[in-house]
C-alpha positions in Angstrom: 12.2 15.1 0.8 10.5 12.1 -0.2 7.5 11.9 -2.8 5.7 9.4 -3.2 2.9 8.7 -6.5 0.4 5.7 -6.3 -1.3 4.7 -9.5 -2.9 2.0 -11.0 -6.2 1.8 -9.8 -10.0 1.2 -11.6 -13.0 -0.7 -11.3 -13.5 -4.5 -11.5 -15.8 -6.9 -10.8 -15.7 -9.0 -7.3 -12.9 -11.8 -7.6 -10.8 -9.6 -10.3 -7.2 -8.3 -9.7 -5.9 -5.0 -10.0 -1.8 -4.2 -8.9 -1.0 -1.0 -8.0 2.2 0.6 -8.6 4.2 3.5 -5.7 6.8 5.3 -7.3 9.1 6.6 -4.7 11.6 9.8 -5.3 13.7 12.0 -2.6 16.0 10.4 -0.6 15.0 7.1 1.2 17.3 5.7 3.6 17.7 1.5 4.3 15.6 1.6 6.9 12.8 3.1 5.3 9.0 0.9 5.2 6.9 1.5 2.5 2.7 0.7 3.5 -0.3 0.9 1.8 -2.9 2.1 3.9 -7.0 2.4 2.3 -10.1 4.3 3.1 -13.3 4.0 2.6 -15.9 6.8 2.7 -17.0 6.8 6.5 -14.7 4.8 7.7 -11.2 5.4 9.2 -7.6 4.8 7.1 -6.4 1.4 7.8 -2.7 0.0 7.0 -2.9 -2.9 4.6 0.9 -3.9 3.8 4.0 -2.9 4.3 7.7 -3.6 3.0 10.8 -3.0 4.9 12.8 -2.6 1.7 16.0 -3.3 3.1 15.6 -6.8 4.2 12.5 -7.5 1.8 10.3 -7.8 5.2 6.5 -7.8 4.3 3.5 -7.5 7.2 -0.4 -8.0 6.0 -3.2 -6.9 7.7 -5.6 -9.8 8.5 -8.2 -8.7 6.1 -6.0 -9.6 2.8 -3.5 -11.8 3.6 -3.7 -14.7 1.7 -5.0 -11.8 -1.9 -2.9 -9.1 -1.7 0.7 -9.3 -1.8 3.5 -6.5 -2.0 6.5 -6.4 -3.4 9.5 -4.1 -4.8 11.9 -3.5 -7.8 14.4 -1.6 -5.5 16.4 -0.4 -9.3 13.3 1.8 -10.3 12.0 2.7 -7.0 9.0 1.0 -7.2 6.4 -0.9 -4.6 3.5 -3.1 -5.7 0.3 -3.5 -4.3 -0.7 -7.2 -6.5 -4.6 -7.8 -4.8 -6.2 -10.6 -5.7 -9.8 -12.0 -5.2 -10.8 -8.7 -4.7 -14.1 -8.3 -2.8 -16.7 -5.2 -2.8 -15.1 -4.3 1.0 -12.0 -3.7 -0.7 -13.6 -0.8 -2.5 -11.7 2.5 -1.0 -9.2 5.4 -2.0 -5.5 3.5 -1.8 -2.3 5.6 -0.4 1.3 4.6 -0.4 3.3 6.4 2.6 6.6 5.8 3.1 8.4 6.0 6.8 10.0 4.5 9.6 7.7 2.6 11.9 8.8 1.4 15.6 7.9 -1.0 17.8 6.2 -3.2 15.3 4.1 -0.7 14.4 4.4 -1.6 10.6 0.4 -0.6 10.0 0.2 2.2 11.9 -0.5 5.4 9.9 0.8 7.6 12.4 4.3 5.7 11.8 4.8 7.5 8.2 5.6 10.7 7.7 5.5 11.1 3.5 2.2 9.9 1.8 1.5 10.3 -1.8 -2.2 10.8 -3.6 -4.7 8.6 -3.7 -5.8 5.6 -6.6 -9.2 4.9 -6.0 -10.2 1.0 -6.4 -14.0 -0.1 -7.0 -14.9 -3.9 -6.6 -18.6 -4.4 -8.1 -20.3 -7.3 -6.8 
């Protein structure tokens, strides 16, 4: 069984940074994709990035490429979620969700089957 804890998110003003941190536990096999995936009251849960840890493969939605970047430190079983030039869109609850997406489907939230809490981010203008 795979768990999965997000943390490291808070409030900061429009242009700030915040990283947040997924700590992964339970077995995980190579071909395992870590995402982040946010939602905002109202609105439906969108993927945001996502790692393919076992070739270090990384796919961004449109909306952040170019501010948000993930990453990995495969020896403590940790992803990053480093965003950058954070807006007041950004402003949602952030989830981490670990699975095995097909067909290219690396954003889709149907394609992961473990997801961990919530870490809400606020971005003030």
């Amino acid at each position: 069984q795979v768990q999965l804890m997000a943390s490291g998110g808070g409030s900061v003003q429009a242009g700030g940074s915040l990283r947040l941190s997924c700590a992964l536990s339970g077995y995980t096999y190579s071909g395992t994709s870590v995402g982040w995936f946010r939602q905002a009251p109202g609105k439906e849960r969108e993927g945001v990035a996502s790692i393919y840890r076992s070739i270090n493969s990384t796919h961004y939605a449109d909306s952040v490429k170019g501010r948000f970047t993930i990453s990995q430190d495969n020896a403590k079983n940790l992803v990053f979620l480093q965003m950058n030039s954070l807006k007041p869109d950004d402003t949602a609850m952030y989830f981490c969700a670990a699975g095995s997406p097909h067909g290219g489907m690396w954003l889709d939230q149907y394609e992961y089957a473990h997801w961990g809490q919530g870490t809400q981010v606020t971005v003030s203008s």
